[in-house]
N, C-alpha and C positions, 0 to 999 in steps of 0.2 A: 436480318439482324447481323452485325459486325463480330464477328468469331474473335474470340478469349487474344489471337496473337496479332488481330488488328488495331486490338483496346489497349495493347499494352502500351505502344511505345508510347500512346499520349497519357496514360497514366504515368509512365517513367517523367515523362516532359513535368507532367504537372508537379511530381514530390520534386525533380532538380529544384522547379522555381521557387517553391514554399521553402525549400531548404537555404536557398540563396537571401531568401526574403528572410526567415525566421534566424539563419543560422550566420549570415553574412551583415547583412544590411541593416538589420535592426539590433545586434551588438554591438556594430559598428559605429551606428549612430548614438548609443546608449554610450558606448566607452569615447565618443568623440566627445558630449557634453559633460562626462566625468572629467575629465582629465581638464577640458577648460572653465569648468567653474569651479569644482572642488577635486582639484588634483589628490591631497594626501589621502584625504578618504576614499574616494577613485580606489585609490591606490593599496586600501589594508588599511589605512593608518597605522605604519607600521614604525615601532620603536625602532630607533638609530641611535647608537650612542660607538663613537669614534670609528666612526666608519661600517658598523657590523650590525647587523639588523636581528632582532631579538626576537621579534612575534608583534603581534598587533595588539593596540591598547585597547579595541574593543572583545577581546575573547580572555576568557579565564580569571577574570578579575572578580573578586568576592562580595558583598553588598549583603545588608538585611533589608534595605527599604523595601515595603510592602508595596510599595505605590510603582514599582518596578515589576516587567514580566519574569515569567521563570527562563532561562535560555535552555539551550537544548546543547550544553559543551563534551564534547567529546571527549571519552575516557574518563581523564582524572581534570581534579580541580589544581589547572597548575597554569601559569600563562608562557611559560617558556617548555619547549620540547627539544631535547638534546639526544645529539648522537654517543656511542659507548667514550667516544674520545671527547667530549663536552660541545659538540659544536650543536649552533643553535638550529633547529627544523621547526620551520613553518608547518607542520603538520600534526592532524588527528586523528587518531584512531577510526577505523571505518567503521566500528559498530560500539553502538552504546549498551548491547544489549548483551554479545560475550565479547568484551574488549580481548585481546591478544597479542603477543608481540612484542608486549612492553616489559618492564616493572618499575619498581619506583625509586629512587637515589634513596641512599643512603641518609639522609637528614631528612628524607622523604618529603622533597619540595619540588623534585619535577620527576616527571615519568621516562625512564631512558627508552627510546625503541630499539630494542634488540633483536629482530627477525621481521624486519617491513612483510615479507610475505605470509610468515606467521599473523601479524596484524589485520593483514589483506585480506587472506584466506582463513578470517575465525570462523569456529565450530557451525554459528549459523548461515554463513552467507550462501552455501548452494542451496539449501531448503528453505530458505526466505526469498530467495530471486529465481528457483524452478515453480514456487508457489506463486509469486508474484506476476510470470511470465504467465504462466498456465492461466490465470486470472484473467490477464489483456487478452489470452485466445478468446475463452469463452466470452467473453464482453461482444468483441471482432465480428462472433460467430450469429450470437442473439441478434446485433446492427444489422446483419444481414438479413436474418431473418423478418425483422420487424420491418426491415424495407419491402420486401417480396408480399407479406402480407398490406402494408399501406397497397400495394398494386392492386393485390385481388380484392380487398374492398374496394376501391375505385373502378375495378374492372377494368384495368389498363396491362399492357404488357405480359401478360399473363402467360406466355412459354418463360420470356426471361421470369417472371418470377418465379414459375414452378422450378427452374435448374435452378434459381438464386435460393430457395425457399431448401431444395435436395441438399445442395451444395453446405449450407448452411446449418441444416443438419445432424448431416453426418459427422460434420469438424465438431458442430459442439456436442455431441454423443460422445465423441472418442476423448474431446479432451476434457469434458466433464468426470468421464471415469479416470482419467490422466490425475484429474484433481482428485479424486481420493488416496493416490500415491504422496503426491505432493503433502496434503495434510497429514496424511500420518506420518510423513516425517516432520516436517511441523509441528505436532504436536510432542513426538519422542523425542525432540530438541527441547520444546517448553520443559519436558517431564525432567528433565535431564541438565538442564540449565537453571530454568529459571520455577522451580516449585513453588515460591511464593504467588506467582502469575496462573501457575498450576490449580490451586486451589483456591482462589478466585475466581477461576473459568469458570469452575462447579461447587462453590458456596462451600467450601468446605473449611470449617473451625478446626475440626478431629481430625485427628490420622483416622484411617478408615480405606474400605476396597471402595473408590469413587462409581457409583450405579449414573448408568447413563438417562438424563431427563430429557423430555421433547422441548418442556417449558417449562415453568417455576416462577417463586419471587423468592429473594432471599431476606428473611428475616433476619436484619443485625443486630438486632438489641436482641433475639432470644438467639441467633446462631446457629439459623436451621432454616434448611431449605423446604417451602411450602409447596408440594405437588399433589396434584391427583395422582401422577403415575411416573413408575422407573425403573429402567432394567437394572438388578443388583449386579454389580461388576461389569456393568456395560460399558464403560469408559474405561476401564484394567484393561479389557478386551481388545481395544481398539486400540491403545496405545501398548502395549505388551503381548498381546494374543494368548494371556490365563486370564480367569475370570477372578484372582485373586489375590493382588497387587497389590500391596496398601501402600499409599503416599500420607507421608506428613501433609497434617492443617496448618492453616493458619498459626492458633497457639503453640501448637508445638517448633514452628518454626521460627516464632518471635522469639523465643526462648534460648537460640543457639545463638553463638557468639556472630557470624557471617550475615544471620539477619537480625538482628536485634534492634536496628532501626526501624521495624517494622511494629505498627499497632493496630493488632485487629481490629479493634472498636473501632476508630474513625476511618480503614481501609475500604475504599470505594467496592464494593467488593459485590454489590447488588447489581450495580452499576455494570461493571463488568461480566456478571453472568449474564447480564441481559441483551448483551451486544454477541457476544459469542453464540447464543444461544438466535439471536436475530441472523446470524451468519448460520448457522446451521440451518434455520428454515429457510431461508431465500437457496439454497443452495437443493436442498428442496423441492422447490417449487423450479428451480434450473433445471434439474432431469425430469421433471414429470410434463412442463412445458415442452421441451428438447423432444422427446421420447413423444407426446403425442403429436407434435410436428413430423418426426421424420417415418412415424406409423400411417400416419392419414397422409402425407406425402406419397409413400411407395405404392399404397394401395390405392391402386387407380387413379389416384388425385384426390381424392375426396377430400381435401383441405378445401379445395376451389368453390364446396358448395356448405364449408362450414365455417358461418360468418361470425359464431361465436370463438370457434379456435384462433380464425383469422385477429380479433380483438383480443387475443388475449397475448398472442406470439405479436401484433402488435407493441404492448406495453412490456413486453418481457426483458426490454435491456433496463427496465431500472431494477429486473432480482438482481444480477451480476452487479448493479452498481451499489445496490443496498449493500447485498453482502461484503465488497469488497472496503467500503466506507465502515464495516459493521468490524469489520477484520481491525482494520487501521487504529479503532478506537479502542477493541480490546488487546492491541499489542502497545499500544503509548499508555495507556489508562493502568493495564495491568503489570506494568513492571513498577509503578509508583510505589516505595514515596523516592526513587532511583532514579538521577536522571541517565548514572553511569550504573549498570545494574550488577553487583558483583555475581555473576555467574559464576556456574560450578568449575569451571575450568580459566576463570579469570586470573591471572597475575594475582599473586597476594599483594593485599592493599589497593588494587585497584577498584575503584568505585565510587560514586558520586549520588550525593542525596538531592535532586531536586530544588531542596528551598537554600542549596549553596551555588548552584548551576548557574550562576547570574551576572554579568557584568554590571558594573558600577561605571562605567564610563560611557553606555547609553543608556542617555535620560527618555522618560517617558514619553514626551511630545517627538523625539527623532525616532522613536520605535511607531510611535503611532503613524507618522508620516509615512515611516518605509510600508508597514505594514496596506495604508491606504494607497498608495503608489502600485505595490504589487494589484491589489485587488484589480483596480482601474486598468491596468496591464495586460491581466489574464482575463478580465471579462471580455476588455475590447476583442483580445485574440479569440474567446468564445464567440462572441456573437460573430466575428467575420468567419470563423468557420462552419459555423451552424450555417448561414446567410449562404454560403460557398453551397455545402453538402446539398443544404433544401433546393439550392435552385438545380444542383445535377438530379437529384434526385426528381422533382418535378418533372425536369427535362424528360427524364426516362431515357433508354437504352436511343440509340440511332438506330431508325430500318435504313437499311442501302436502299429498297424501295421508294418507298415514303420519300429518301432524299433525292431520287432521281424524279420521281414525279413532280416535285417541289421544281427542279432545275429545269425542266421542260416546260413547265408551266411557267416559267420564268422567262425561257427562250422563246415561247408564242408570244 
């Protein structure tokens, strides 16, 4: 079998090409058919007026038609971004969720940026992108896995898959527990930022010490979470380390001036506990799959004659994918009805509601189109890479054996 620094350099070969192909050639050919059929839009469609460029006509513009998507515009609702001495920036805030950096002019009709790196580096972006990173480990880590055991059910390659299956492992053991660092800052971010999204995670109307549940429903019309069971202060716990925290609910937060745009009654709020709550259990079922992997791994192999664990460490990269899907929908979902969320540490006046987040200068049939364009785009790149993966993977490791045999039998 071809040792780890034989495999490398045509591993290296192969990301050069994809990256040439993905990162060269196919923007290339994307920005060569922009520029010749619809150059402006290509381009921004960016407002000109006497020689100075303003911003683009499609971001920041206001609309009530309902027949129109919500956008996703960054910071504030403004369509021109200026510098402290008024000059125009093409640019947005890197987080919708604690904007920073900025404030607002004085007639409060555009948001001046006063500290790009303040902006850059708001409150959450290291604990949303060592969460997110740690995330792709474990994903990385399962992949591997789930290939090692397709081998031992087939019975094929089976030293490579037991070092792929070890190997595999141990990375997600280590960075699975990595990821309870990660969340709990994550979540002492939400506590701290965004409390409305706070008590949504866990159904919570009342102020009160948040008790941590497995599972639930939450009843909105009566405003009360339905369990069999729940640790009281279990969630203070884990985000504070006393068993005796209380966070503002819902009501009471409706109530202050900073959220007042906020309605418990129609706040998706079931919705959201339920996705948070589906990321807690696949997450779950990541250490106990992980953990009985890398247990019947070390001891003697016994994974090799256990064809139920074998199917289960098969199917295991869709927990890492549920949950991280499960993640995505409780961080977009639960900052609503915000599309700019005024965080606790937000610029005063910075903030954006959702049903204003909209441009009026793309119509509905040109969002429908981009949006089908993309799909068609990313599948195609899906399947040639699944098509790619399944045939090395079929292929299985190269024996230098097996190839020289192969070669001689050739030369007779």
């Amino acid at each position: 079998m071809k040792t780890l620094k034989e495999v490398l350099p045509r591993a290296a070969v192969i990301f050069v090409i994809f990256a040439i192909l993905t990162g060269l050639v196919y923007t290339g050919v994307l920005t060569g058919i922009g520029q010749l059929i619809f150059p402006n839009q290509a381009n921004g469609s960016i407002i000109e007026i006497d020689g100075k460029k303003y911003g683009s006509a499609l971001l920041g513009q206001q609309y009530t038609d309902e027949a129109h998507m919500w956008g996703r515009i960054m910071n504030i609702d403004v369509s021109t971004y200026t510098d402290e001495e008024g000059n125009p920036l093409l640019y947005a805030g890197p987080s919708n969720k604690t904007p920073a950096g900025a404030e607002l002019s004085a007639d409060g009709s555009k948001a001046v940026i006063t500290d790009f790196l303040t902006a850059a580096m708001n409150p959450s972006v290291w604990p949303r992108y060592s969460h997110t990173i740690v995330a792709v480990l474990i994903m990385g880590a399962f992949v591997a896995m789930a290939v090692s055991a397709w081998y031992l059910i087939k019975n094929r390659h089976k030293e490579f898959a037991m070092k792929t299956m070890k190997l595999g492992a141990v990375v997600g053991i280590v960075v699975s527990c990595v990821m309870l660092v990660t969340a709990h800052s994550s979540a002492v971010t939400v506590a701290e930022e965004q409390p409305t999204k706070l008590a949504m995670m866990e159904g919570m109307y009342d102020s009160e010490v948040p008790p941590l549940y497995a599972f639930g429903w939450v009843d909105e019309e009566n405003q009360k979470v339905i369990t069999p069971f729940s640790i009281p202060g279990g969630t203070s716990f884990l985000a504070t380390g006393t068993w005796d925290t209380e966070y503002q609910g819902l009501n009471s937060l409706a109530e202050t001036e900073q959220y007042g745009a906020l309605d418990p009654e129609t706040a998706p709020v079931n919705f959201v506990f339920q996705t948070y709550h589906l990321m807690v259990a696949m997450y779950g079922l990541i250490m106990l799959t992980v953990i009985l992997a890398l247990v019947f791994t070390l001891r003697g192999g016994k994974i090799q004659n256990m064809k139920w664990l074998q199917r289960l460490v098969l199917i295991s990269p869709v927990f890492p994918l549920v949950a991280i899907q499960a993640g995505w929908f409780t961080a977009e979902v639960g900052r609503q009805p915000w599309v700019v969320y005024p965080s606790a540490t937000s610029p005063e006046g910075v903030s954006l509601l959702t049903n204003e987040g909209v441009s009026q200068s793309v119509s509905a049939p040109e969002l429908v189109i981009t949006m089908v364009l993309f799909l068609v785009v990313y599948a195609f790149l899906m399947v040639a890479w699944a098509r790619t993966m399944g045939r090395f993977i079929k292929e299985g490791p190269v024996v230098e054996g097996a190839a020289a045999a192969d070669a001689a039998a050739v030369a007779v």
